[in-house]
C-alpha positions in Angstrom: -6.7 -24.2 -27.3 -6.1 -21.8 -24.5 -8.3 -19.4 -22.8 -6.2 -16.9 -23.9 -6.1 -17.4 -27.5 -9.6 -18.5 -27.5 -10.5 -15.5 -26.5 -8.1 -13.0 -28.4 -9.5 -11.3 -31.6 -13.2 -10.2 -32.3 -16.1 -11.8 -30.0 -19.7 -10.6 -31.1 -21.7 -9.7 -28.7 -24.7 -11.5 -30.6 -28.3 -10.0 -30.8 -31.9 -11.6 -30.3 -33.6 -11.3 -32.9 -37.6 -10.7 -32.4 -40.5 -11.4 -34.4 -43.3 -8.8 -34.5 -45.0 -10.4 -32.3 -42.3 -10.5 -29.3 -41.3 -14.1 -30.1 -37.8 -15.1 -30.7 -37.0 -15.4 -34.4 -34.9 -18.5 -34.7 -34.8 -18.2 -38.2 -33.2 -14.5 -38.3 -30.7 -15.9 -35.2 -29.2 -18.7 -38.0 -28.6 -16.1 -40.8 -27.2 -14.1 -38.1 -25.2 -16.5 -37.3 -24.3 -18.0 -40.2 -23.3 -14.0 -41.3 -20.7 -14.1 -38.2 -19.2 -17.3 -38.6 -18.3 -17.1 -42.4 -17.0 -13.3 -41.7 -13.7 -14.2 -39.8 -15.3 -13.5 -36.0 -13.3 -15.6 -32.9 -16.3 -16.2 -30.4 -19.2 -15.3 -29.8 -21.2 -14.0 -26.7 -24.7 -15.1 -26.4 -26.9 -13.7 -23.3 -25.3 -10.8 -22.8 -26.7 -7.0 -22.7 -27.0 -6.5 -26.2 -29.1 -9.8 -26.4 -31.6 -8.0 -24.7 -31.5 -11.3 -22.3 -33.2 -8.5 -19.3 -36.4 -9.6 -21.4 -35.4 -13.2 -22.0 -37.5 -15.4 -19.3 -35.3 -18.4 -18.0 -36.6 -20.9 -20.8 -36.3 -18.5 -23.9 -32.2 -17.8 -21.8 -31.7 -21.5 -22.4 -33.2 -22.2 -25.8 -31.1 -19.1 -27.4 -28.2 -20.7 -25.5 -29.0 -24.0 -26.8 -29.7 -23.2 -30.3 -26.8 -20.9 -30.4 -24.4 -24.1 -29.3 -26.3 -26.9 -31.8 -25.5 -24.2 -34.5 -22.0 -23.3 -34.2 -21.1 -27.1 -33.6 -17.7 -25.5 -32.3 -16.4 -23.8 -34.8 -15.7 -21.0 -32.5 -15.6 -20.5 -28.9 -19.0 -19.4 -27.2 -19.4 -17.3 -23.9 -22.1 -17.4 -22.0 -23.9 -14.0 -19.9 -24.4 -14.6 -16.2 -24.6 -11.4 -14.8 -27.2 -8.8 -12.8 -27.6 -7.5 -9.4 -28.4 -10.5 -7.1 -25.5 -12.5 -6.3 -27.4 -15.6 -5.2 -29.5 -15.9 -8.3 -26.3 -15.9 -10.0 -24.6 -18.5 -8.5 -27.7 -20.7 -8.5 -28.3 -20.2 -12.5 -24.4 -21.1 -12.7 -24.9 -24.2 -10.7 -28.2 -25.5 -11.8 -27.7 -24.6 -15.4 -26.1 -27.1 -18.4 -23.1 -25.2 -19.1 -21.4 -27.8 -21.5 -20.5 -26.4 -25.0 -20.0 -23.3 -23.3 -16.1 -22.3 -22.9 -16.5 -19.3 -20.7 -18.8 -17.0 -18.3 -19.3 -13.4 -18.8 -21.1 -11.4 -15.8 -21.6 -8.2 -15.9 -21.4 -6.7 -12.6 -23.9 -5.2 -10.6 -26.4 -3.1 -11.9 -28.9 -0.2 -9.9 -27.3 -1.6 -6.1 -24.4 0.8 -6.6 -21.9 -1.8 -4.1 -18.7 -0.4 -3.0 -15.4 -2.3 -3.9 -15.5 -4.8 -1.1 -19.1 -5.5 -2.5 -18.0 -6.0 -6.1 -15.1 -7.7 -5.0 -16.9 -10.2 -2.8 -20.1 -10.5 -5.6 -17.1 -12.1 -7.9 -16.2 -14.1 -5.1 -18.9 -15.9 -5.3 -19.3 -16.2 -8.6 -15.8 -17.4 -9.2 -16.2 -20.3 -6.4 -19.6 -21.4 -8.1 -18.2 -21.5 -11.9 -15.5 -24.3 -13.1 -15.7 -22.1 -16.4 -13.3 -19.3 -17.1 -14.9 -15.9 -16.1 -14.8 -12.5 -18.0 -16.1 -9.7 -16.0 -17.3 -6.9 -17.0 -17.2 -3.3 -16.4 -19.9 -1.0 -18.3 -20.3 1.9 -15.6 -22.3 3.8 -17.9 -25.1 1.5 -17.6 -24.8 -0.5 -14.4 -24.0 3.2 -11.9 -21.1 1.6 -10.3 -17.4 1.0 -12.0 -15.1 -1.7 -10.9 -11.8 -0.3 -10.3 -8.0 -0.8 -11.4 -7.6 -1.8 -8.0 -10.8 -4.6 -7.6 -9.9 -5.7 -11.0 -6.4 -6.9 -10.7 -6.8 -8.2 -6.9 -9.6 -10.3 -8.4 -7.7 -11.8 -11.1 -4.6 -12.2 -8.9 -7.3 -14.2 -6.0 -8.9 -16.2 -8.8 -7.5 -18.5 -10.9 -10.8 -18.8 -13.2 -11.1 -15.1 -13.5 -9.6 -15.1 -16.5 -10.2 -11.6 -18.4 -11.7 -8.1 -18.2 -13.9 -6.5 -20.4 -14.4 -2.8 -20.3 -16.6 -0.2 -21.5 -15.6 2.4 -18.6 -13.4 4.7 -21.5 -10.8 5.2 -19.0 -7.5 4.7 -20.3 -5.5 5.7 -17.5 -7.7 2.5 -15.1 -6.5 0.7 -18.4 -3.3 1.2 -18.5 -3.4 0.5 -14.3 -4.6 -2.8 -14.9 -2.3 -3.6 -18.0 0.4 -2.5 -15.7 -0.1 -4.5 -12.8 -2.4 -7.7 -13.9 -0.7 -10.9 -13.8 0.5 -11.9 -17.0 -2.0 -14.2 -18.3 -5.2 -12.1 -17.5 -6.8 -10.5 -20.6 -8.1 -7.2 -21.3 -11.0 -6.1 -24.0 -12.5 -3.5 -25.4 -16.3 -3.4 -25.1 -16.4 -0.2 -26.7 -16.3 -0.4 -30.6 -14.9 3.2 -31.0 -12.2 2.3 -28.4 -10.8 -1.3 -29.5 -7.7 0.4 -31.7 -6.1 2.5 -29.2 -7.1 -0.1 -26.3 -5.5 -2.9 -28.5 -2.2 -0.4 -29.2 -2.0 0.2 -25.2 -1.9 -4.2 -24.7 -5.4 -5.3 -25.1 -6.2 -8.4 -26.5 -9.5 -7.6 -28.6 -13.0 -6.9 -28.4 -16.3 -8.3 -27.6 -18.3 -5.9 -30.5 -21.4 -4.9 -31.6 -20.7 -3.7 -34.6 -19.4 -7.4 -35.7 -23.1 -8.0 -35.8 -23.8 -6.3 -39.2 -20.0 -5.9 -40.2 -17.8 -9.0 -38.9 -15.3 -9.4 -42.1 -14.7 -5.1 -41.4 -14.6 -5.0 -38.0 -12.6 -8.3 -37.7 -10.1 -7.3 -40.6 -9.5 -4.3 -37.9 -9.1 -5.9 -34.9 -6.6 -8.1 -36.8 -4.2 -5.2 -37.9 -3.9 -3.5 -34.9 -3.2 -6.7 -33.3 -0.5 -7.5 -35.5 0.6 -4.1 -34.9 -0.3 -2.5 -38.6 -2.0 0.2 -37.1 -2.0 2.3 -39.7 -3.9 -0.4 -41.9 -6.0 -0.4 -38.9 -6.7 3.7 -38.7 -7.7 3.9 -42.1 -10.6 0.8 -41.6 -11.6 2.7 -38.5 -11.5 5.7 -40.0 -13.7 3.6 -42.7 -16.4 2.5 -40.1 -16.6 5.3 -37.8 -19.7 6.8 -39.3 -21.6 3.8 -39.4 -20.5 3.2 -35.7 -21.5 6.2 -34.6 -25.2 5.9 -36.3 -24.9 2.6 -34.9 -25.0 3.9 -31.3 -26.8 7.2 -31.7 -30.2 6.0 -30.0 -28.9 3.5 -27.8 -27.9 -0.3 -28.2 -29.0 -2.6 -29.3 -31.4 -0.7 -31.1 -29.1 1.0 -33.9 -27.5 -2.6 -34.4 -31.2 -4.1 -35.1 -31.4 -1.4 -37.3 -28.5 -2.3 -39.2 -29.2 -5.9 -39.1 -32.7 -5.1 -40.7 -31.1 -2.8 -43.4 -29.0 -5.8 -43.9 -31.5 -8.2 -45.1 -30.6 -10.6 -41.7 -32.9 -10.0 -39.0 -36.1 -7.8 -38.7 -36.2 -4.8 -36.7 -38.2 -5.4 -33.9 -37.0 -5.0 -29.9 -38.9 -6.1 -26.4 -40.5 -3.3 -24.1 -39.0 -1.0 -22.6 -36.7 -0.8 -25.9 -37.9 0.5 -29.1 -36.5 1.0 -32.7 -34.8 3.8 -33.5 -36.5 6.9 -35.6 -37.0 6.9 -38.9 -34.6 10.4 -39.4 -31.4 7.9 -38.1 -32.9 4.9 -39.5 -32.5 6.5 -43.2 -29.2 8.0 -42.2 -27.9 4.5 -41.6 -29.4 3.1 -44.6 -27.9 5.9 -46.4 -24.3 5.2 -44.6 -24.8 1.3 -44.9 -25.9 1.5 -49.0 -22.4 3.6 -49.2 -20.2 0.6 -48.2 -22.0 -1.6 -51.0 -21.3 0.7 -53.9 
């Protein structure tokens, strides 16, 4: 299988599930993932932002990596989060780390620097020359301050053979349709923004890396399939289905909302690491009360 159609569909970008106690609830991560698998998902993403992995020390990073490949025994594709601000921490953990049963990299790019466009460029540089896995990168300027632009993005993927896709939270259509316009033809572009996958997916996208899919992977999957095979109307009206509970989802923050769900769900418990906390009770009802809806 291709890069490519390895990673076209719906990726989860999978949680970590805590215990009261701060610990890592292994348990809770093998119904979660047992929930994804038999609900239609294409990948997953393990270690990325919504994994909380800024709290994860370097042995808990490679036991949730570890656990997460032993379990899924490659029935789907798995990416793996490298990403943060320090370019030669990075390339080390790429170099020094076991990255078998992994089939590609996602790095999100650099958070709290604020690096101009020769910066950015050159940070993937570097991690492109250290990685012989494909690399996603991704943009998420709402958290990380900086936004990579049209321009970076499709110079990058032209200069890199192993830069492979682009995942984008930025909500700017017109960089989107920039980089579907000028990218080389192989080079992917995904939504990571749950509300923006169906028009993203109608302007050439190729799918999603959701969080959402957590709690709802048959829906949100059954969604990202339509549009993709260009029944968009089927597609509105499961949106239109979903976009309460996606909102509620991301009212206080992620992955907060998605725990939330998670717990309402019977699959993980609702517990987050410092400086996260759990949303209040006032949207945690209104989710349940959303979430109860779908089950009648």
């Amino acid at each position: 299988m291709t890069i490519k159609k390895k990673l076209k569909g719906t990726g989860v970008a999978i949680v970590t599930p805590f215990r009261k106690d701060s610990s890592i609830d292994f348990l809770s991560l093998q119904k979660l993932l047992d929930h994804v698998l038999n609900n239609g998902v294409n990948y997953l993403v393990v270690l990325g932002t919504t994994g909380e992995t800024a709290t994860l020390n370097s042995n808990e990073k490679k036991a949730v990596l570890n656990f997460v490949i032993d379990t899924v025994e490659k029935k789907v594709p798995i990416v793996a989060g490298f990403g943060g601000n320090n370019t030669g921490e990075i390339v080390s953990n790429i170099k020094h780390n076991n990255l078998s049963g992994i089939d590609a990299i996602l790095s999100v790019s650099p958070y709290y620097n604020k690096p101009s466009q020769k910066g950015l460029y050159n940070h993937y540089k570097a991690i492109a020359n250290a990685s012989s896995l494909p690399i996603i990168l991704y943009n998420v300027p709402g958290r990380t301050s900086v936004n990579i632009s049209a321009e970076t993005t499709v110079q990058l993927a032209n200069d890199f053979e192993n830069i492979v896709a682009l995942k984008d939270a930025s909500g700017n259509f017109e960089q989107n349709m920039k980089i579907l316009k000028n990218k080389p033809d192989d080079f992917m572009l995904i939504s990571g923004d749950d509300l923006l996958t169906l028009p993203l997916i109608s302007m050439g996208a190729h799918g999603v890396i959701s969080v959402t899919a957590n709690a709802f992977p048959k829906e949100y999957s059954t969604l990202v399939n339509c549009a993709l095979a260009g029944k968009f109307k089927e597609a509105m009206k499961l949106q239109k289905s979903l976009l309460d509970i996606i909102l509620a989802i991301f009212e206080e923050g992620n992955p907060a909302g998605v725990k939330a769900a998670l717990r309402i769900l019977d699959i993980a418990q609702n517990y987050l690491r410092q400086p996260l906390e759990p949303i209040s009770k006032a949207s945690y009802n209104k989710l349940s009360k959303l979430i109860k809806q779908t089950q009648e």
